[in-house]
C-alpha positions in Angstrom: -0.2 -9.9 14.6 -1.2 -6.2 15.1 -4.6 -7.9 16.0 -3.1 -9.2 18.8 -1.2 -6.4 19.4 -4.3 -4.4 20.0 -5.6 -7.1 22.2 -2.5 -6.8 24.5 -2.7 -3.2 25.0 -1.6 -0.8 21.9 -5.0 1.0 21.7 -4.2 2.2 17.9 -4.4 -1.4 16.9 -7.5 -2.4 19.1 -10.0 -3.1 16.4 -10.3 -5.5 13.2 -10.3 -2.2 10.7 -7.3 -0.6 12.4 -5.2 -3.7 12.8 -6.2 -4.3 8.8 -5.4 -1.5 7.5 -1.7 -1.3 9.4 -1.1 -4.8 8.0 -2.2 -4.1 4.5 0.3 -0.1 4.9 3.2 -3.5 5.6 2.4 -5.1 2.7 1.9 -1.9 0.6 5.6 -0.9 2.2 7.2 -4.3 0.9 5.7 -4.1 -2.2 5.9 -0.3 -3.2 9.9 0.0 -2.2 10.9 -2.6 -5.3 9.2 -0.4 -7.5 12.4 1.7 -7.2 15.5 -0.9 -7.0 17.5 -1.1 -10.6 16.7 -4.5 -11.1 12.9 -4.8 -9.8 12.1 -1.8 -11.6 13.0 -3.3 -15.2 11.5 -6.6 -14.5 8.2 -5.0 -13.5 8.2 -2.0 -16.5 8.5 -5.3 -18.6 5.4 -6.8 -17.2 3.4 -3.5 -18.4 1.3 -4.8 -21.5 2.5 -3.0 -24.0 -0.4 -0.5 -25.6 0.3 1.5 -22.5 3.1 3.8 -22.8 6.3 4.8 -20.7 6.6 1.8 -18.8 9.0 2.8 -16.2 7.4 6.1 -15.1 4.1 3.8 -14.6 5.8 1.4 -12.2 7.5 5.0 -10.2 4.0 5.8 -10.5 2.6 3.1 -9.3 5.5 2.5 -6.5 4.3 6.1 -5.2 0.8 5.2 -5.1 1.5 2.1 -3.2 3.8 4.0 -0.5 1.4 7.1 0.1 -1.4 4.8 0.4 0.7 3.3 3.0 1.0 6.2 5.0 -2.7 7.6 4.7 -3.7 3.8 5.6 -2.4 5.0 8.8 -3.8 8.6 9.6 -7.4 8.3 10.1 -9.1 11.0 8.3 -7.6 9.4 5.0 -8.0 5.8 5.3 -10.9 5.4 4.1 -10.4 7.2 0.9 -6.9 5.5 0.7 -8.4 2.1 1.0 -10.9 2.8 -1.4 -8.2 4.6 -3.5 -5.7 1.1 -3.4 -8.2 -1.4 -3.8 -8.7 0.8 -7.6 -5.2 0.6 -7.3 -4.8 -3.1 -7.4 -7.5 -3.8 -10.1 -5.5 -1.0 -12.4 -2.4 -3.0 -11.4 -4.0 -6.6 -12.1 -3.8 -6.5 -16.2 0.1 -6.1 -15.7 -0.1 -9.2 -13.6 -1.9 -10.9 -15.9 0.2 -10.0 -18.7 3.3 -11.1 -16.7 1.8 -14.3 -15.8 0.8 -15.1 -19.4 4.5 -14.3 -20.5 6.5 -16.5 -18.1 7.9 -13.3 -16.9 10.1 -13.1 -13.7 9.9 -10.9 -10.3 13.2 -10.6 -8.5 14.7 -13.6 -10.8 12.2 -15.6 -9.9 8.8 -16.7 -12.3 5.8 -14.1 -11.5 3.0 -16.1 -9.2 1.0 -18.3 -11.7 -2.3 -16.5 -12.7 -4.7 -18.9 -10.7 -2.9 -18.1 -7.7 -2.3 -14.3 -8.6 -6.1 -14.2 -9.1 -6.8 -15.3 -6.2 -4.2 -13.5 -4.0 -5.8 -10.3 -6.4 -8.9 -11.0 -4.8 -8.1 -11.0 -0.9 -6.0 -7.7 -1.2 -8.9 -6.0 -2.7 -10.8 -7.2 -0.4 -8.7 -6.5 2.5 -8.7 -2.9 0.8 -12.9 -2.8 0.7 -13.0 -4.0 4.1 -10.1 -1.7 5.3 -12.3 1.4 4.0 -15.3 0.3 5.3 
């Protein structure tokens, strides 16, 4: 979508990089804002494996993180060091996934993604995130 976007004119989005890093600042948006709602907040503080401590200031942390990296996706002195920054990000985040996953844990009342599938959806954000700082 902003791929095409850039195609049809907006010259901010005309490029592969530019157009992936404003679709991974979307995702990054949808998925940092929960991290602050009453509900989504405890159900993902009680995926957090549970040798790491404070729970619920890790997943404010972590919402933070995933918001500001949205923003510096989008200003291009810092998106390469946010890219590079998220795609840690998201391998710090996967044991909580895991964890979740293993636990028949739910997200929004619903069961967490299976772990096959969370592995492999693990994989292309990453690698969205590697390509985005490239």
């Amino acid at each position: 979508m902003f791929r095409l976007t850039g195609l049809v004119g907006v010259d901010v989005l005309d490029g592969w990089q530019p157009s992936l890093r404003a679709a991974l600042a979307l995702m990054l948006v949808f998925t940092g804002i929960p991290h602050f709602l009453p509900g989504w907040r405890d159900e993902m503080a009680a995926m957090i494996p549970s040798v790491l401590p404070r729970p619920r200031l890790l997943v404010a942390v972590t919402g933070v993180l995933e918001l500001g990296g949205a923003v510096a996706l989008l200003v291009p002195p810092l998106a390469r060091w946010a890219a590079m920054g998220l795609a840690l990000l998201m391998l710090a985040m996967f044991p909580a996934n895991v964890s979740a996953a293993r636990r028949n844990l739910t997200l929004g009342g619903k069961p967490v993604t299976p772990l096959p599938l969370r592995t492999v959806l693990q994989v292309i954000f990453v690698g969205a995130a590697v390509a985005a700082a490239l």
